[in-house]
Residue, then its C-alpha position, 0 to 999 in steps of 0.5 A: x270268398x263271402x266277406x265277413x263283415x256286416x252289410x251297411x248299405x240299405x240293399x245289403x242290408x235288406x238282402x241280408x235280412x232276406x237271406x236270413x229270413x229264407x234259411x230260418x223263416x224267423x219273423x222279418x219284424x225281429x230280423x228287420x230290427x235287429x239288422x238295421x239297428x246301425x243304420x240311418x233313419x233314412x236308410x232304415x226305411x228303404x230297409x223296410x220298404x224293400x223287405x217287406x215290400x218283396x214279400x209282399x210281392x214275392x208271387x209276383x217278382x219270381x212270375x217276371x223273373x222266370x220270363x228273365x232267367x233260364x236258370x230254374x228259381x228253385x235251384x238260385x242260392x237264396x243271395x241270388x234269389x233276393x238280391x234280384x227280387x230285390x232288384x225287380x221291386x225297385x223297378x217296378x215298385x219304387x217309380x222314384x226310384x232312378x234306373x241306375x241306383x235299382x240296378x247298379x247298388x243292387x248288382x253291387x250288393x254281390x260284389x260287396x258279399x265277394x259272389x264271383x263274377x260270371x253271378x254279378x254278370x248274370x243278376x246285372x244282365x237280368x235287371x238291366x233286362x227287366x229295366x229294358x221291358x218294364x213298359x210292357x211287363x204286367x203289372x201285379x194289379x193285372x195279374x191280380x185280376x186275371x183267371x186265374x189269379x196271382x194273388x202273392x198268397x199260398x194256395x191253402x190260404x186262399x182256398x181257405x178263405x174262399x170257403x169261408x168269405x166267398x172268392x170276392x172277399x178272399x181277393x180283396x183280403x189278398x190285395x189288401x195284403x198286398x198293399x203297405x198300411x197306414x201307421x195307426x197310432x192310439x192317443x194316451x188320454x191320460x197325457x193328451x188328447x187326439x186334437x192335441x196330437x193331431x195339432x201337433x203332428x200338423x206343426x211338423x208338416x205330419x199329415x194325419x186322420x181320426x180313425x174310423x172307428x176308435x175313439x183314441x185312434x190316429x192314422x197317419x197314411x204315409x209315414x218313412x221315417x222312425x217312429x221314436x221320431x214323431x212328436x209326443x213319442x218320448x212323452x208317452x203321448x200314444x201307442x203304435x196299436x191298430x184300430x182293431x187292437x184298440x177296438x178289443x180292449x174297450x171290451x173290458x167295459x167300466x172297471x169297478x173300483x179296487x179292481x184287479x186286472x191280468x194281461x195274460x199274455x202281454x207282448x209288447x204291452x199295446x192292450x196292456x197300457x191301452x187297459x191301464x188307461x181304463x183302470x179306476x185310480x185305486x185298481x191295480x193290473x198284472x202284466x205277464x209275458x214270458x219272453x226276455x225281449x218283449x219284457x223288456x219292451x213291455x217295462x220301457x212301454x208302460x214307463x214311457x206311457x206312465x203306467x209303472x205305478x199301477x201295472x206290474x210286468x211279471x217275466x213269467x209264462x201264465x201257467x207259471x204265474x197261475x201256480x204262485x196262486x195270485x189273489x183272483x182278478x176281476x177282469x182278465x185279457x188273454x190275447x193269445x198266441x195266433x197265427x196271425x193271419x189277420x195281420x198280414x198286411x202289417x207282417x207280409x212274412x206270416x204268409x209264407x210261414x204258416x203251414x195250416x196244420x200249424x192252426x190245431x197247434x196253435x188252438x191247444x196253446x189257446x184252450x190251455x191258456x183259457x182254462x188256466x185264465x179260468x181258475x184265476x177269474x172271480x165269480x161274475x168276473x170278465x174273460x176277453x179272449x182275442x186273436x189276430x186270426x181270421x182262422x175258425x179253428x183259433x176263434x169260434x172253434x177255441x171258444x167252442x171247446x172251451x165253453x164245452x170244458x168250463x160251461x159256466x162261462x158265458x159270452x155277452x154280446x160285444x156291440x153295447x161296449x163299442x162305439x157305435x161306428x164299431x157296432x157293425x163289426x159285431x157278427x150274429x154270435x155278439x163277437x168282435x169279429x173285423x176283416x181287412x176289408x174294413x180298412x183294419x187288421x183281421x181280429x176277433x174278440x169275445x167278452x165272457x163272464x165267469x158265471x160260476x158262484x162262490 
């Protein structure tokens, strides 16, 4: 009988958040967090590591467990299933990761969830196995670069990409994915500067860079620990945001004075707080974000950063909000629902969530967003539509549409509100449109003017 109790060691743990994942393919983000909330930050990040690094490599580890195990992956219970990937990613993932504690806490895992022990003999013998052979076992890179290629992606996702980017860009997206990112940090200018907190990360032996591309950027190459950890957290001296993100909000251009701004779509508050820094001292912003979790979030982000005077987070969906009709606004971001593509490398699972007719769903709830925006803009005002999709059909596609629908409005060219380091991630068209093979997050964003008059 399985037991009842809540894992606590980090492999538990992490197979249970894997478990979970398999049956309900609900974001790891949220099960990651809401799993590991008991435990240490240094059990908290081996948590991490080996979720996220089995997703990222799940292609890979079933390729090297089909070589060990007779019995067919498809018919493994999900605990068995990830307790070994689990195992096989620490030995060929974590080089400092001993032998024993890979495969013995591993196995351990069964035995503390009660599984019978013809299976703990089964999963021992195979990872001892694989520990036995790891010397001549291919690497993932080598698989990576063979024909044809394992490239720990869908098929469709590939294929798609190929049409659009070519084989070679597809590839390098596909590693890039493949491979743990940077922690990007974006500097609160209204409470420090980037000198500032670069010094300060240094005191404390925190090793990190100006960014490539945003002026308010930091990245910190590798980071295990919490982020609520890093000096300047509880002051509200940055925001965890990555380059892109930050890129996309200087779209909003010089605000005018008394200017009225919409976050539509907020989140957690990253563009939110980013555009609150941007507001002149007598403007004033709307915050709008329907999910209890998230506004919770968003409320604790803008207190933390000093934003609560001037932004007002409203728990509410747009439409909702729209129907209160609110005096109209100057300027109105809408960072709409997406599929996420563009951030894979940050949140491995969507990979394996997403089904590509999820793309014309997720395109409806964008054009409906814009046009509720729409009616909410003032004449000669400044619609910023932005996704993190690399996906036609949520970017230029959704534009398209919505243009043909409300044609007063009219895109402006982004590249004059960038730094000129970002200018090259401006395309023909005048939109935002960054890869990950420009060492930051898949992104697209357009600034359109609401050329309708009074």
């Amino acid at each position: 009988m399985a037991t009842s109790q809540p894992p606590t060691t980090p492999r538990a743990v992490a197979v249970e958040i894997l478990c979970l994942w398999a049956t309900t393919h609900n974001s790891v983000d949220l099960l990651f967090h809401a799993a590991s909330e008991r435990l240490a930050d240094l059990d908290r990040g081996l948590v991490k590591t080996l979720v996220y690094g089995v997703l990222r490599q799940k292609e890979y580890l079933d390729h090297i467990l089909r070589s060990f195990a007779r019995h067919p992956l498809r018919k493994m219970k999900p605990r068995t299933l990830m307790t070994l990937r689990i195992g096989i990613y620490q030995l060929l993932f974590l080089s400092r990761m001993p032998e024993s504690a890979a495969v013995n806490a591993t196995v351990n895992t069964l035995k503390e969830a009660g599984q019978p022990p013809w299976l703990i003999g089964f999963a021992n013998g195979i990872l001892r196995a694989v520990a036995r052979s790891r010397a001549t076992l291919p690497t993932a890179d080598q698989l990576a670069a063979a024909e044809p290629p394992l490239l720990n992606h869908p098929a469709w996702m590939i294929e798609r990409w190929q049409t659009r980017f070519g084989q070679e860009t597809a590839r390098a997206i596909c590693r890039i994915n493949n491979a743990e990112p940077p922690l990007t940090l974006r500097v609160n200018t209204r409470r420090t500067g980037r000198a500032l907190l670069l010094e300060a990360l240094a005191k404390t032996g925190i090793a990190a860079r100006k960014g490539m591309y945003s002026p308010a950027g930091l990245v910190i190459d590798a980071f295990p620990g919490s982020i609520v950890s890093l000096p300047g957290y509880e002051a509200g001296h940055f925001q965890v945001q990555d380059e892109a993100a930050q890129l996309a909000s200087l779209l909003a251009g010089p605000l005018p004075g008394r200017c009225r701004v919409l976050d539509g779509c907020a989140g957690l508050g990253g563009k939110t707080s980013h555009l609150a820094e941007m507001l002149p001292p007598d403007g004033t912003m709307v915050a709008v974000e329907p999910d209890p979790r998230r506004f919770r979030l968003l409320r604790d982000n803008l207190r933390r950063l000093g934003h609560s005077q001037a932004v007002q987070p409203v728990r509410s969906d747009l439409h909702s909000y729209a129907a209160s009709r609110p005096q109209p606004f100057d300027l109105i971001l809408i960072d709409a629902p997406c599929s996420g593509t563009g951030v894979i490398r940050r949140q491995p699972d969507i990979r394996w969530n997403r089904r590509p007719e999820d793309l014309a769903t997720y395109q409806k709830t964008q054009i409906h967003l814009l046009e509720i925006s729409a009616t909410l803009l003032k004449p000669d005002g400044v619609l910023i539509y932005a996704t993190c999709s690399l996906e036609p059909e949520e970017n230029q596609e959704a534009i398209r549409l919505f243009i043909e629908r409300c044609p007063h409005f009219v895109p402006e060219d982004a590249a004059p509100f960038l730094p000129e380091a970002a200018r090259r991630l401006v395309d023909k068209s005048g939109t935002f449109s960054p890869s990950p093979t420009d060492g930051l997050d898949g992104f697209f964003a357009i600034r359109l003017i609401n050329g309708r008059s009074l």
